[in-house]
C-alpha positions in Angstrom: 0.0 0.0 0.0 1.0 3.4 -1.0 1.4 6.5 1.7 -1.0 8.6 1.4 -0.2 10.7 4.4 2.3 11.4 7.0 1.4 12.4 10.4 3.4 13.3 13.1 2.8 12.7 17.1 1.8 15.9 19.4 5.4 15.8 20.9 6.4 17.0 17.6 4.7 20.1 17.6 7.3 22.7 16.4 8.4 24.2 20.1 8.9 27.8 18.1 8.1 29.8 15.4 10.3 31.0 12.5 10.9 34.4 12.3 12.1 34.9 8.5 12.8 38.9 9.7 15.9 37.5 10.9 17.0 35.8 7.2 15.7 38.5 5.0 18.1 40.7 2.5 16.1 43.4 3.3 13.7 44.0 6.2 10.4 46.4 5.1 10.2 49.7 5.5 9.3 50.9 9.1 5.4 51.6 10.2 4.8 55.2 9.8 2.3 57.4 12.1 -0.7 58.1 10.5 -0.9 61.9 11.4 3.3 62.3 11.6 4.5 60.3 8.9 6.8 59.6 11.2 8.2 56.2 12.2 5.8 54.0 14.8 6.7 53.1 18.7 5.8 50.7 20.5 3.3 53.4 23.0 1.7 54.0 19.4 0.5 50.5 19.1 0.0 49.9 23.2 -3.4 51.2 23.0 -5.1 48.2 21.0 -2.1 45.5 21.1 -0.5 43.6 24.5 3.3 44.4 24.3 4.2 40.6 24.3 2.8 41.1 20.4 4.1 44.6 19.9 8.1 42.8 20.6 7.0 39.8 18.5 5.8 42.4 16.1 9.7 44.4 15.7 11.6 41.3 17.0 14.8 40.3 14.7 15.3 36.7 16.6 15.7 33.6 14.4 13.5 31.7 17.1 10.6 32.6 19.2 9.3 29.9 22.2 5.5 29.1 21.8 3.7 29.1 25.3 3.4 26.2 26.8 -0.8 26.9 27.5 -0.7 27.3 23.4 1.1 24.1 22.9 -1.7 22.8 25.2 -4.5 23.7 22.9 -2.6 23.1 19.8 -2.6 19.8 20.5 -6.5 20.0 19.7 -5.3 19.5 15.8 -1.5 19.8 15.2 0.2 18.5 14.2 -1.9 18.4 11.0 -1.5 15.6 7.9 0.5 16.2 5.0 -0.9 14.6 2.1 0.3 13.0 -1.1 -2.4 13.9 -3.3 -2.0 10.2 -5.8 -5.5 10.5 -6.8 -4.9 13.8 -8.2 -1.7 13.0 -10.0 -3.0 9.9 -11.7 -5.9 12.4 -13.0 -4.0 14.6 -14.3 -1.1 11.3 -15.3 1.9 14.4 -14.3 4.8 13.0 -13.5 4.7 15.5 -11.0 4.4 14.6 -7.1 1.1 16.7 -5.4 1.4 17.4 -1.7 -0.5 19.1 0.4 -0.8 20.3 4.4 -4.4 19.9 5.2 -4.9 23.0 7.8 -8.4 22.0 7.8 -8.2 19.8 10.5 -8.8 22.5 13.0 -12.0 23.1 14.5 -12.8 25.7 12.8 -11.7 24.7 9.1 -8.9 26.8 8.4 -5.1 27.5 9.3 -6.1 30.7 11.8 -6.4 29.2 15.0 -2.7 29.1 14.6 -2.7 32.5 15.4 -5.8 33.6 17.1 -4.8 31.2 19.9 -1.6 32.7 21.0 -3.3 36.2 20.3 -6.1 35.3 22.7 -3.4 34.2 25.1 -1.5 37.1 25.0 -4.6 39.7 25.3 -5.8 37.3 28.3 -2.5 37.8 30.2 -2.4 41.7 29.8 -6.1 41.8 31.5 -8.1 42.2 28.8 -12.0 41.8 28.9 -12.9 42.0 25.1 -11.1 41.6 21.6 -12.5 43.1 18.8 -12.0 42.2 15.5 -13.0 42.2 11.7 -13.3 38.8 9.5 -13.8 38.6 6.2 -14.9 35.1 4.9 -15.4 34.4 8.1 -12.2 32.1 9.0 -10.8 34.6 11.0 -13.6 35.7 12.9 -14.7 32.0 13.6 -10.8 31.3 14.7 -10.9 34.0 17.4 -14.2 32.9 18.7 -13.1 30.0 19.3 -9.9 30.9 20.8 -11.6 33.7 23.0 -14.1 31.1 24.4 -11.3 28.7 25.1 -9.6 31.6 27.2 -12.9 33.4 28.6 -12.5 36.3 26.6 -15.2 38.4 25.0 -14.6 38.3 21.1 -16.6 41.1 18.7 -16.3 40.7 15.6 -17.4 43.1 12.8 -17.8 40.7 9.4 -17.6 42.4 5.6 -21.8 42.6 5.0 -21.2 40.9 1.7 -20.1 37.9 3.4 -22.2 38.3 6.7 -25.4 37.8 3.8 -23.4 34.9 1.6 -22.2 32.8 4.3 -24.6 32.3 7.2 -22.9 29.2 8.9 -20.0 31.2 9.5 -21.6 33.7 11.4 -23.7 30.8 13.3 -20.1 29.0 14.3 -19.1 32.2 15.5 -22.0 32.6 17.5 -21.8 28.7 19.0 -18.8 29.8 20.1 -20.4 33.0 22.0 -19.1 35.8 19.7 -21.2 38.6 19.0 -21.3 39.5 15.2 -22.2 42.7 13.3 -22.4 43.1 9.3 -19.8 46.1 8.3 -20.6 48.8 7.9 -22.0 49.5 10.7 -24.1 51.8 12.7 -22.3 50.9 15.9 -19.2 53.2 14.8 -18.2 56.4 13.2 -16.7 55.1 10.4 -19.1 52.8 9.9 -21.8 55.4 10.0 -19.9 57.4 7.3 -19.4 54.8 5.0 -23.6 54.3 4.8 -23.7 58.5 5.1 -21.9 57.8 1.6 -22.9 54.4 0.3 -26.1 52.6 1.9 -25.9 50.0 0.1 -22.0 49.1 0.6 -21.5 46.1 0.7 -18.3 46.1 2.9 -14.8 45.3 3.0 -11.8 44.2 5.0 -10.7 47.9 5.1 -13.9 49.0 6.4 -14.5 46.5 9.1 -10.8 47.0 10.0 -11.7 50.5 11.0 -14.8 50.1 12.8 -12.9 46.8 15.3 -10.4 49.4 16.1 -12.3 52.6 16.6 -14.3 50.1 18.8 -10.8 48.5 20.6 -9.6 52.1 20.7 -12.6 53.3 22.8 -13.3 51.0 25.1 -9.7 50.9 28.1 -10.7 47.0 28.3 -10.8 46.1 24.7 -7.8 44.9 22.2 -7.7 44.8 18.5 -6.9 41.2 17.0 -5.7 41.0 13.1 -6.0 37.8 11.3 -3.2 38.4 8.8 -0.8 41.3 7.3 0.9 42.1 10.4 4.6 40.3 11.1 3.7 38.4 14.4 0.5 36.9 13.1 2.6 35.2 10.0 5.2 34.6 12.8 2.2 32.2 14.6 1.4 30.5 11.0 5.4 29.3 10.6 4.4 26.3 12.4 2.6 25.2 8.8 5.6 25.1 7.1 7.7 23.5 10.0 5.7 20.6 10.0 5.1 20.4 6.5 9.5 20.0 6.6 9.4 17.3 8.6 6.8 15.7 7.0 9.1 16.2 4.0 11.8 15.0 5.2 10.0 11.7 6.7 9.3 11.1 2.5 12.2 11.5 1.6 11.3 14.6 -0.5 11.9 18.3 -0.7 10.0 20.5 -2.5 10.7 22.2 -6.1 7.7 24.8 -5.6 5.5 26.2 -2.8 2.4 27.7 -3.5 -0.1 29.5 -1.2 -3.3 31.4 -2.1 -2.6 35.0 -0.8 -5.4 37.3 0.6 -3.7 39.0 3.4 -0.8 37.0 3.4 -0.9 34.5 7.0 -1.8 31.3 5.1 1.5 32.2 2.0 3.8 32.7 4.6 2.6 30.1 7.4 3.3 27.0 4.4 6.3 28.7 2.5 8.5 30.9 5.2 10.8 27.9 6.8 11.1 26.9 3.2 12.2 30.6 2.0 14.9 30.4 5.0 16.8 27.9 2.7 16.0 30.0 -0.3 17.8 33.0 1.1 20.6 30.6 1.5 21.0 29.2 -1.8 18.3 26.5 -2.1 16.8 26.2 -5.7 12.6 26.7 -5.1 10.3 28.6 -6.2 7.4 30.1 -3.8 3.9 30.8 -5.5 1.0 33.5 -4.4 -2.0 32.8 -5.7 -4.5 35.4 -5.6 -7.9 36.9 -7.8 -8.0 38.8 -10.4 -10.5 40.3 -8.5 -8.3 41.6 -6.0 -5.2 41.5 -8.1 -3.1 43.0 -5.0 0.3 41.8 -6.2 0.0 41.5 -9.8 -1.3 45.1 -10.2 -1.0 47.0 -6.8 1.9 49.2 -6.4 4.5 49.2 -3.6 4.1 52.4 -1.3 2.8 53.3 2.1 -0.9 52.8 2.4 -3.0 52.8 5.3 -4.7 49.0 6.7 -8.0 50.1 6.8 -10.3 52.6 5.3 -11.1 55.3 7.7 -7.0 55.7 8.2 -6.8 54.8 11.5 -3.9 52.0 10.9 -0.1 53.1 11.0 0.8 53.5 7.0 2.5 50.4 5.6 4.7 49.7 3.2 2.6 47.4 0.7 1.7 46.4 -2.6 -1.9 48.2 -2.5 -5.0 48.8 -5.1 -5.7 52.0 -2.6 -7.2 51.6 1.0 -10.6 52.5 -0.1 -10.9 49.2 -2.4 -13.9 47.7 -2.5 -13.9 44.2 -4.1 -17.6 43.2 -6.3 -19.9 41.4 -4.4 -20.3 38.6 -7.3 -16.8 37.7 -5.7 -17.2 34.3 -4.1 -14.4 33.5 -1.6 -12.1 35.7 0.7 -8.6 37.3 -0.1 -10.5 40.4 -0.3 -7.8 42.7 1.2 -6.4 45.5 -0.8 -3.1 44.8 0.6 -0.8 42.4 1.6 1.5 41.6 4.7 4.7 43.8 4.4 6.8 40.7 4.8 5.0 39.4 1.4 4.9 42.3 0.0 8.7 43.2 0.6 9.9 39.6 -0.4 7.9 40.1 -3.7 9.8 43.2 -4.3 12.8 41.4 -3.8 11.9 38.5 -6.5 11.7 35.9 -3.4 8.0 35.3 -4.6 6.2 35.2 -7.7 2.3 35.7 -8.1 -0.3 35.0 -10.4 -4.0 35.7 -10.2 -7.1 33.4 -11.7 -11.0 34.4 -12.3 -12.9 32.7 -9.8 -14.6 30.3 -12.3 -11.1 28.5 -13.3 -10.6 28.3 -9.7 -13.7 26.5 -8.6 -12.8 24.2 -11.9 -9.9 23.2 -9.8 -11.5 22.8 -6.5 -13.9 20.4 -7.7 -11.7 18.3 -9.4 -9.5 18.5 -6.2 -13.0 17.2 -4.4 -13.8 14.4 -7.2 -10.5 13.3 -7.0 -9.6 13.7 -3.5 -12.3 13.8 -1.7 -12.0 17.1 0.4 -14.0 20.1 -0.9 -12.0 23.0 -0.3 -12.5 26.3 0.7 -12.8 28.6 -2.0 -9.5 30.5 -0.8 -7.5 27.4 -1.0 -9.4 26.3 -4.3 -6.7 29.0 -6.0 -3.5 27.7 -4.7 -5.0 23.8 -6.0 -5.7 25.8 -9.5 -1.6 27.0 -9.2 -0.6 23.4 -8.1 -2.5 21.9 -10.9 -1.3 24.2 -13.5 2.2 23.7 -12.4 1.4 19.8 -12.4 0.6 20.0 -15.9 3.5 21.9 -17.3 5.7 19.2 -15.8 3.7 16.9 -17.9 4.5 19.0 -20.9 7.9 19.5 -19.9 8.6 15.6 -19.1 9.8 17.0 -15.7 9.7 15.5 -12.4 8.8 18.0 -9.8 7.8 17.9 -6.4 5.0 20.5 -5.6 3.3 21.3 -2.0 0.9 23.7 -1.5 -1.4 24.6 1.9 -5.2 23.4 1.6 -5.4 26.2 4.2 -9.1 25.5 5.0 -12.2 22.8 3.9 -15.2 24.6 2.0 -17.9 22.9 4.3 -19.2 26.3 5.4 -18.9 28.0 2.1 -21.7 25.6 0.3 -23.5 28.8 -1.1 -20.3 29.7 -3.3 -20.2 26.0 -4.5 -24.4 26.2 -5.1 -23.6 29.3 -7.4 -20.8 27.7 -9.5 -22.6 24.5 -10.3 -25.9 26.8 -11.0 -23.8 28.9 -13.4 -24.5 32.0 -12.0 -20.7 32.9 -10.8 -19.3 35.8 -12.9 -15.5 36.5 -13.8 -14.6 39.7 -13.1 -11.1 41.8 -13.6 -10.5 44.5 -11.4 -10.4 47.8 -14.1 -7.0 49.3 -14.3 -9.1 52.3 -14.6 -10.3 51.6 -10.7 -6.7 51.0 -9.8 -5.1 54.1 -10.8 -8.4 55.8 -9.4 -7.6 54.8 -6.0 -4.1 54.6 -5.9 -4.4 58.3 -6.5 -5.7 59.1 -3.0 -2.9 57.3 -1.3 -0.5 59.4 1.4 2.2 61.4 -0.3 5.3 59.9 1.5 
């Protein structure tokens, strides 16, 4: 009998995350004050972070010790399977070998937890009552529920409308897990009440519900501000992916020729493929794939300048490939990676040709996913349904080529809570859609001059 998947034992949990700030050619440009332009402190960020993440957030060490209490609850599902995805490779007869790290396994279906755990952690030891935050898709906010009710900490969560209206169950899981859920915008804030001054009808975004969890962290003395992605310590929480995912490796024998991750914000790219770009920067031959819509074309047609996180400006200006803070993605689009910008890290190791991307229409992408599911038997979530659509493509131009290659991308997350999107596809009623270039430029000329 074939292997089909390698699984380690919870004593071999990675003990630390990798810290890829401390391998990088060039670190990113410093956060800048919103108001000064000047660069950010530590007292600037105290007000909505515990300063155990502020360090974590300007640390330089190789190696960072994961709490033994988040060991404890990682053990709930890590370490997770990798998988050799045979079925796939005999479908598509590519000489190429398909892995895959199925982050899935969590409770909540997706590769957060990974970092909404220690965050919950953290806030919990500084004495916090509540964390606010935003979600998207719903991943994140469902992750952080669940870690704030394993920690007994209030979680708020402010969820882009669009996806509050598409994707019910994830507001519901949230809920289970005693989160309290608004669709964004909001009436609850000021910037959500001058987004609907503007636009009733908005359907939301990352950036706007960004602003309203802060405003709302930032008023309230017993209230944090969780992010799900961009920031350096929350990809710093996701190495233990790609840690695993090398020992898994190395238990087969194999090493892999490319890495792909779909890319949104950035915590599910970097999670699978930082540890693996450590021995990039040191001579390794690889390749390192982000994989995101041409609806949110972030990398393939953003530009790299200081931009703010979030809409109302509230965030410290990062330095980031951006389609302008104010982007808006079309509510025909099905799955997340719906940010307008991407982690600094990513975005700084893109510039520096560490990391290709490509972009796909959402139709091709939900091509691949089901094939993944006919073949495999996991429906994936839409999100992860573009780095399978990347894995296949490069499966099949090692067929052309006669090459043998050795591919591994992250199945960050299962689809079972994202049914509708599915429901839409196989009823024909999903729509391609490329961001205008027109739209682009439009935005990009509100940015900061810096």
């Amino acid at each position: 009998m074939q292997e089909t998947k390698i699984v380690l034992s919870d004593r071999e949990i990675p003990k630390r995350w990798y810290n890829i700030m401390a391998d990088m050619p060039n670190l990113p440009k410093p956060p800048l004050h919103p108001a000064t332009h000047k660069p950010v402190g530590p007292d600037d960020l105290s007000a909505i972070f515990p300063m155990t993440l502020i360090e974590q957030e300007v640390s330089t060490e190789q190696w960072i010790d994961i709490p033994e209490e988040v060991l404890d609850i990682y053990t709930l599902w890590r370490p997770t399977p990798l998988y050799r995805a045979r079925r796939l490779e005999a479908a598509l007869s590519t000489p190429a070998k398909i892995y895959y790290k199925y982050e899935g396994a969590s409770p909540v279906g997706s590769h957060k937890p990974n970092t909404s755990v220690p965050q919950a952690y953290y806030n919990k030891k500084a004495g916090m009552k509540r964390i606010a935050t935003e979600t998207g898709a719903g991943q994140w906010g469902s992750a952080l529920a669940m870690a704030g009710s394993l920690f007994g900490i209030e979680v708020t969560v402010y969820m882009v409308k669009v996806s509050y209206e598409q994707k019910p169950y994830r507001r519901i899981a949230m809920e289970t897990w005693n989160a309290t859920v608004h669709p964004s915008p909001s009436n609850l804030t000021n910037a959500g009440r001058k987004i609907l001054e503007a636009d009733p009808e908005s359907p939301g975004s990352l950036g706007i519900a960004i602003s309203e969890a802060i405003e709302d962290a930032a008023t309230h003395s017993d209230t944090n501000y969780s992010l799900g992605s961009v920031l350096n310590h929350v990809l710093l929480h996701q190495t233990v992916i790609g840690l695993e995912a090398k020992k898994q490796l190395e238990i087969a024998g194999d090493y892999p020729d490319i890495v792909i991750g779909c890319c949104g914000g950035g915590s599910n790219l970097g999670g699978v493929s930082f540890p693996f770009l450590q021995d990039k920067i040191n001579g390794k031959d690889l390749r390192v794939v982000a994989v995101e819509p041409a609806s949110c074309p972030t990398l393939t047609k953003g530009e790299f300048r200081y931009d703010f996180g979030d809409t109302a400006g509230l965030t410290p200006l990062l330095m980031m490939y951006t389609l302008g803070h104010d982007f808006v993605p079309p509510g025909i689009h099905a799955g997340g990676l719906r940010y307008h910008a991407d982690a600094p890290l990513v975005c700084q190791l893109y510039h520096d040709g560490l990391i290709e991307a490509k972009a796909y229409t959402q139709t091709a992408i939900f091509q691949a996913a089901v094939q993944f599911a006919k073949t495999e038997g996991i429906i994936p979530a839409p999100e992860t349904a573009h780095a399978i659509k990347a894995a296949i493509d490069e499966a099949l131009l090692a067929k052309e080529e006669g090459k043998e290659k050795t591919i591994l991308f992250n199945l960050s997350g299962h689809g079972y809570l994202d049914l509708a999107a599915y429901a839409d596809y196989l009823a024909g009623k999903l729509q391609d859609y490329e961001y205008p270039e027109e739209k682009i430029k439009e935005a990009l000329s509100k940015l900061p001059a810096i």
